[in-house]
N, C-alpha and C positions, 0 to 999 in steps of 0.2 A: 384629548382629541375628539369628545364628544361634538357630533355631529357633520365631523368631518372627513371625508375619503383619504386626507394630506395629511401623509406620515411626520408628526413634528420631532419624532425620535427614535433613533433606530439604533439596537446595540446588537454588535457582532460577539458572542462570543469564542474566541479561540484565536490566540494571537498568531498566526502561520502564514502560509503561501494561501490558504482559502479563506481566509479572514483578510489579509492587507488585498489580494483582486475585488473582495465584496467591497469592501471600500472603496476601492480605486472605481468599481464599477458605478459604485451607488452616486460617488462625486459627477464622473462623467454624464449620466445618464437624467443631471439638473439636481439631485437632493440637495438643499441647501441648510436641511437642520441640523439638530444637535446630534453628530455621532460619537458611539461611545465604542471601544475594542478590550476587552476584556482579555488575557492571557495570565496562562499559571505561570511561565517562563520568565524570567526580568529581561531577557534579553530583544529587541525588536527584531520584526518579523526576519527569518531567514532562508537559504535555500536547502534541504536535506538531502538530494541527490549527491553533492559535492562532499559531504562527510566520509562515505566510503568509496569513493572514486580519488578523487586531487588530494583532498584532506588526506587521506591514511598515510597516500605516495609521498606524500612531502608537496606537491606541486601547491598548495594552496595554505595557508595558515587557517585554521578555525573559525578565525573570527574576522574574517575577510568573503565571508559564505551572505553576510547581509543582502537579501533582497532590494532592489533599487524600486523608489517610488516613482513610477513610471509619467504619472497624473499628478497633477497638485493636490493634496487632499484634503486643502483647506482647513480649520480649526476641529481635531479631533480631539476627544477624552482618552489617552491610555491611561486603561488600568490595567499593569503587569505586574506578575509576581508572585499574584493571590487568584489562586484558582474560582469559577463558580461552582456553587455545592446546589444548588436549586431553580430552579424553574416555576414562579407562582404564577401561574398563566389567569389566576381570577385576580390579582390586584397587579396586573402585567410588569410585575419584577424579577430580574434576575437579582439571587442572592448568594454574594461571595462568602469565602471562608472567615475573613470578618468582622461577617454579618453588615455588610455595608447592602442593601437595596438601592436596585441601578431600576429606575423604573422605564417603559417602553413603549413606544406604538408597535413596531415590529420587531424582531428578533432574530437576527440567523447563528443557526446553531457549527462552529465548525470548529467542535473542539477536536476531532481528530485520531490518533493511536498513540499509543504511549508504548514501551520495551514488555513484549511479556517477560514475567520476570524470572530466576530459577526460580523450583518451588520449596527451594530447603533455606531458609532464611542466613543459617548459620553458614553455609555454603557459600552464599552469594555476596556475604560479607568479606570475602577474604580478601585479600590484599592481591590486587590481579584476575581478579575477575567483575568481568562489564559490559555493556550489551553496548549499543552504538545507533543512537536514534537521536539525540539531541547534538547541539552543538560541545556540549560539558562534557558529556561522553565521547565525543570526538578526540577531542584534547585528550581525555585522559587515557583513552588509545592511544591516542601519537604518543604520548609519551613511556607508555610503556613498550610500545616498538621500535620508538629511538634509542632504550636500556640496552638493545639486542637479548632480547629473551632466547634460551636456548628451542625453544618450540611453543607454536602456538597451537593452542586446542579448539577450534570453530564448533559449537554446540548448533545443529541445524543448517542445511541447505540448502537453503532457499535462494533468492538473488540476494539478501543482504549477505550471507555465511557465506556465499561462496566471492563475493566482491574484496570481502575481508582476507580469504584465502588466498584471492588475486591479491591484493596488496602486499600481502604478507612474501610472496615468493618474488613478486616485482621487488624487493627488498631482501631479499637472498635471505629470510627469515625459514624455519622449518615449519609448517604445517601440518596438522591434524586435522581432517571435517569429520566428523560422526552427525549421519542422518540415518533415522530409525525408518526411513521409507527405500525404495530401492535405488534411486539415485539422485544426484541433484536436479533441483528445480523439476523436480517430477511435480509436484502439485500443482503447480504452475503450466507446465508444456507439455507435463506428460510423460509417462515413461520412454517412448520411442526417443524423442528430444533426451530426456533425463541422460539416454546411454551414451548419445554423445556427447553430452555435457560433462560424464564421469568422465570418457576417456579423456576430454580434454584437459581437464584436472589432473587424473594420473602423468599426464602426458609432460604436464608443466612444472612436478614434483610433490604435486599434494599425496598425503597421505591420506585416501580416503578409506574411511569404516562405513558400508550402508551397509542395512538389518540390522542394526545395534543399535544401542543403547547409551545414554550416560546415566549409570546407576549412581554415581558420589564426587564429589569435587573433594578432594582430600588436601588439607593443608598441613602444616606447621610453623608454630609462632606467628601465625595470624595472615602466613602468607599461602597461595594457591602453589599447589606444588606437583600433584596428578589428576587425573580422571581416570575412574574404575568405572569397565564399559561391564555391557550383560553379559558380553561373551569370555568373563574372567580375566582380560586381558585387563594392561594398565599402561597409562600413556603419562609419561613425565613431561611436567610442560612447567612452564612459567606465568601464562599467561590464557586465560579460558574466556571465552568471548560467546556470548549468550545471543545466539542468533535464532529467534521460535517463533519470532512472527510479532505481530502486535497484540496489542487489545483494545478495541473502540472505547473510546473516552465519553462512555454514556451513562454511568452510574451518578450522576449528580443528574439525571433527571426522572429518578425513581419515584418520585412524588407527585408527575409532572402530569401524566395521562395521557403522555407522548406514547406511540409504541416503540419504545426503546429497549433495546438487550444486546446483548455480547456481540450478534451482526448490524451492527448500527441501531440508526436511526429512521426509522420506516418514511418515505416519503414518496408525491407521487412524480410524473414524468414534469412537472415545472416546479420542482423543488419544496414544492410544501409538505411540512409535516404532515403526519397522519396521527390518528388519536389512537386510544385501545380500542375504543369501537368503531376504528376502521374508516370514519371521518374526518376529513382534511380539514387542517387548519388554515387558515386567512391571514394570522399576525406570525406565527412562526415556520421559516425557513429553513433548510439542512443542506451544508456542501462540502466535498472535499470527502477526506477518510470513512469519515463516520457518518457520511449518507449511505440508504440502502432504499437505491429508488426506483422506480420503476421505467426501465429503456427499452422506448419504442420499437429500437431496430430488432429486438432480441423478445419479440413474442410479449415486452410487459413484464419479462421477469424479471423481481429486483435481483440488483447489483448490489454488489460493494466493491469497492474501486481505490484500491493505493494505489494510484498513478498521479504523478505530476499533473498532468493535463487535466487531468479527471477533477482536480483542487480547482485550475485557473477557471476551467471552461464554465463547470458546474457552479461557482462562484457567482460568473458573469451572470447567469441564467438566472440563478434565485435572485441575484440583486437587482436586475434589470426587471423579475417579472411583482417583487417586493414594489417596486412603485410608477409600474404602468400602470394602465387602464387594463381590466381582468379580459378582455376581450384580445390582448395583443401581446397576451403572456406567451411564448415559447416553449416547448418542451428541450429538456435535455437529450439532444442525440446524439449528440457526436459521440464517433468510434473509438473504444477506447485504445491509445497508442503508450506503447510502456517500451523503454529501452533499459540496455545492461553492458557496461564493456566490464570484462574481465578475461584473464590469459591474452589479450593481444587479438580480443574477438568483440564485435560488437553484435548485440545480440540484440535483434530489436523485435516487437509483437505489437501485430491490430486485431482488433474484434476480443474475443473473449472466447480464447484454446477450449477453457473448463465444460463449453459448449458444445463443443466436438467430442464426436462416437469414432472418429476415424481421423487417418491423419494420410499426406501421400508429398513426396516430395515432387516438385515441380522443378526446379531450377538447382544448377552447379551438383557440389560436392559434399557429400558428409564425412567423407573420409578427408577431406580439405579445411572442414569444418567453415565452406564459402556455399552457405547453397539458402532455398526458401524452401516454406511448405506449407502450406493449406489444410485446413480443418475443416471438416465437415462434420453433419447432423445426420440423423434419421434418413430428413426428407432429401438429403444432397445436396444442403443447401451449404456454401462455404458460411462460415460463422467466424473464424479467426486464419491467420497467418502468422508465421515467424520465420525470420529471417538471421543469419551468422554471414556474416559481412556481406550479407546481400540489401544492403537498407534500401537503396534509389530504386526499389521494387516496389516497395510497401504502398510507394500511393495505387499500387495498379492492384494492390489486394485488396484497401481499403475502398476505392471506389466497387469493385466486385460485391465488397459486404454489404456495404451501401443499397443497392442493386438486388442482392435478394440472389446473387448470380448462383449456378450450379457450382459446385464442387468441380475445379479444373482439372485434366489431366496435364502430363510433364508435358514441358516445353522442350526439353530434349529425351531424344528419341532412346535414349540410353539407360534411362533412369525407369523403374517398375511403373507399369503402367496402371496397377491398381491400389487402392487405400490398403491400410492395415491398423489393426486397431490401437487406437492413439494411446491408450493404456494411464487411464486416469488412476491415480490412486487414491482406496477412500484418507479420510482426512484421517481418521485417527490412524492411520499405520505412518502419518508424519510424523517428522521431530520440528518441521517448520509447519505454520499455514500457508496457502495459497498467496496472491496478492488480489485477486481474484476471486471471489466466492458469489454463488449463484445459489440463490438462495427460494425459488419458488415463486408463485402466483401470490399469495395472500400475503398484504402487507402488516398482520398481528402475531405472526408464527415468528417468533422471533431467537430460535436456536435452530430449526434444521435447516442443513444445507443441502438441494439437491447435485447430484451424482450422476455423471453423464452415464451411459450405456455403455460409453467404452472405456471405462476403469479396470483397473488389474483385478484380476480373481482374487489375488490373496494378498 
């Protein structure tokens, strides 16, 4: 492409929900060259929200989860199957496992999270125990809770451990969750949130363990057969489901001089990478999971963002601003929206909770588990909201965030009229990660994550 502005080739790496939008986006938007889609998965592109929602319940088969190609997308290259292991950003190739060279005008990178894994190899091998991130691991859940296990053991509680929970008792299955933080979806909402999240789990039969531990997955003859917790107890199960969170699929660009590590991929508010020395690149882009970029609503601080929307939107953005004219590039704003039904609740969040120092209910019930609430900052500014079957609310929080608005007081007169602190907890007292991580100002610091002010003491 010496000498010219006009991208003659673009390859997406990461075959998913933010790989097939860059596409869809880049077709719509007039590119007419040569695209190429790279994925480690053989399978095309699919949806992962429906694995542990429809899929676990029976309502949907696995492999009925395929993304619809909404756009024409014209003559593209898949290569699936065979993961990329490098980035030569000086002879502009991507380099698969291989050793196939995909060479490029632009690049966008969206390869994504992968299952963190247990960390005892021999453990994880056992026959019945499996995390649930892909569509393969879908199936091979259903079909170990179509066996009828006498109990299932959920390792972490997060929204994916506890959706799995939900499934498991929607299914008159016995559950166990052990979360080493103080309740569920605390790293996510919060402790306040967290406790009515536990009760509503107690409530609907799960056996929950928070402040533990799983110290061993113990088998025989090759099958999973307990979990030995810290607190010496022992839980006999059939069936052990590794729920810890992800890990950003960024170690194939160690050689690259991206600033990449374990919280993504550094980039800035219109999706362009960023180097080690903090300098943004031109030919390569970041969307989806494994961005970590910087959102204008929120001060600049980078993000990382496992939300659905967060794939589609962010997508659009880098691939639309990949072949405008540099002057009509877009930043990434929009608010990020994440949803969750489990127990017969649907649990929806905007803005970004992990931001809030304080928390205050505004609207319904939490003893109903029907109500909203609002996050605030320091300055009083709301930052996030969540809502338990209150959803036809959320646009009136998310415009608020939008807005810049104050921290609301309750809408009914009933409900406490002042915050109380939202009770973040730091990350390592999880057994899951956040979905969520807020990660600071500098886009080369690429392991710490900041901590709101209103985290739990201990």
């Amino acid at each position: 492409m010496p000498g010219s502005s006009v991208p003659e080739r673009i390859v997406i790496v990461g075959g998913s929900l933010a790989g097939l939008w860059g596409a869809v986006t880049l077709r719509k938007e007039g590119f007419e060259g040569a695209l190429t889609i790279i994925g480690d998965e053989n399978d095309p592109p699919y949806d992962r929200p429906p694995l542990t929602k429809q899929v676990l319940t029976g309502w949907v088969p696995p492999d009925h989860t395929v993304l619809p190609q909404l756009e024409p997308l014209g003559d593209i290259r898949w290569l699936l199957g065979i993961p990329a292991v490098g980035l030569d950003r000086s002879a502009k190739e991507v380099v698969r496992d291989d050793g196939l060279r995909v060479p490029y005008d632009l690049v966008l990178i969206a390869t994504g999270i992968r299952n963190r894994p247990w960390p005892i190899k021999d453990q994880a091998d056992l026959a019945g125990v499996c995390g649930v991130r892909t569509r393969i691991d879908a199936a091979e859940l259903v079909e170990l809770l179509d066996a009828r296990p006498s109990r299932v053991v959920v390792i972490g509680a997060g929204f994916t451990g506890s959706e799995v929970a939900s499934a498991c008792r929607q299914r008159g299955i016995d559950v166990t969750v052990v979360e080493q933080g103080e309740a569920p979806l605390a790293g996510s909402l919060g402790g306040v949130i967290g406790d009515i999240s536990a009760e509503l789990q107690r409530s609907n039969g799960v056996d929950l363990r928070c402040g533990v531990t799983v110290q061993a997955l113990e088998g025989s003859r090759g099958r999973f057969r307990a979990a030995t917790l810290s607190d010496g107890s022992t839980v006999d199960a059939d069936v052990a489901v590794i729920a810890l969170g992800g890990v950003r699929n960024t170690e194939w660009l160690a050689d690259s001089g991206l600033a990449a590590g374990p919280l993504g991929v550094a980039a800035d508010a219109g999706c362009r990478a960023v180097g080690v020395n903090a300098l943004v690149t031109d030919d390569v882009f970041v969307a989806g999971d494994v961005a970590r970029f910087a959102h204008p609503l929120f001060d600049y601080e980078f993000l990382t963002l496992e939300h659905w929307e967060n794939a589609v939107v962010g997508a659009q953005v880098a691939a639309r601003n990949m072949i405008c004219p540099a002057q009509e590039r877009r930043p990434h704003a929009s608010v990020p929206v994440f949803w969750s039904a489990q127990f017969g609740v649907n649990i929806k969040s905007v803005g970004v909770p992990s931001l809030g120092d304080e928390i205050i209910v505004t609207q319904g019930s939490t003893d109903a588990a029907s109500f909203a609430a609002a996050y605030g900052n320091t300055d009083g500014r709301i930052v996030a909201a969540v809502t338990f079957n209150h959803g036809r609310w959320l646009v009136h929080y998310r415009r608020m965030i939008e807005r810049a608005c104050p921290l609301p007081a309750p809408f009914d007169d009933e409900l406490a009229d002042k915050p109380e602190p939202a009770r973040f907890p730091l990350v390592p007292d999880l057994f899951h990660l956040p979905t969520v991580v807020v990660t600071g100002h500098s886009p080369t610091e690429m392991e710490v994550i900041r901590m709101s002010a209103g985290r739990s003491a201990g």
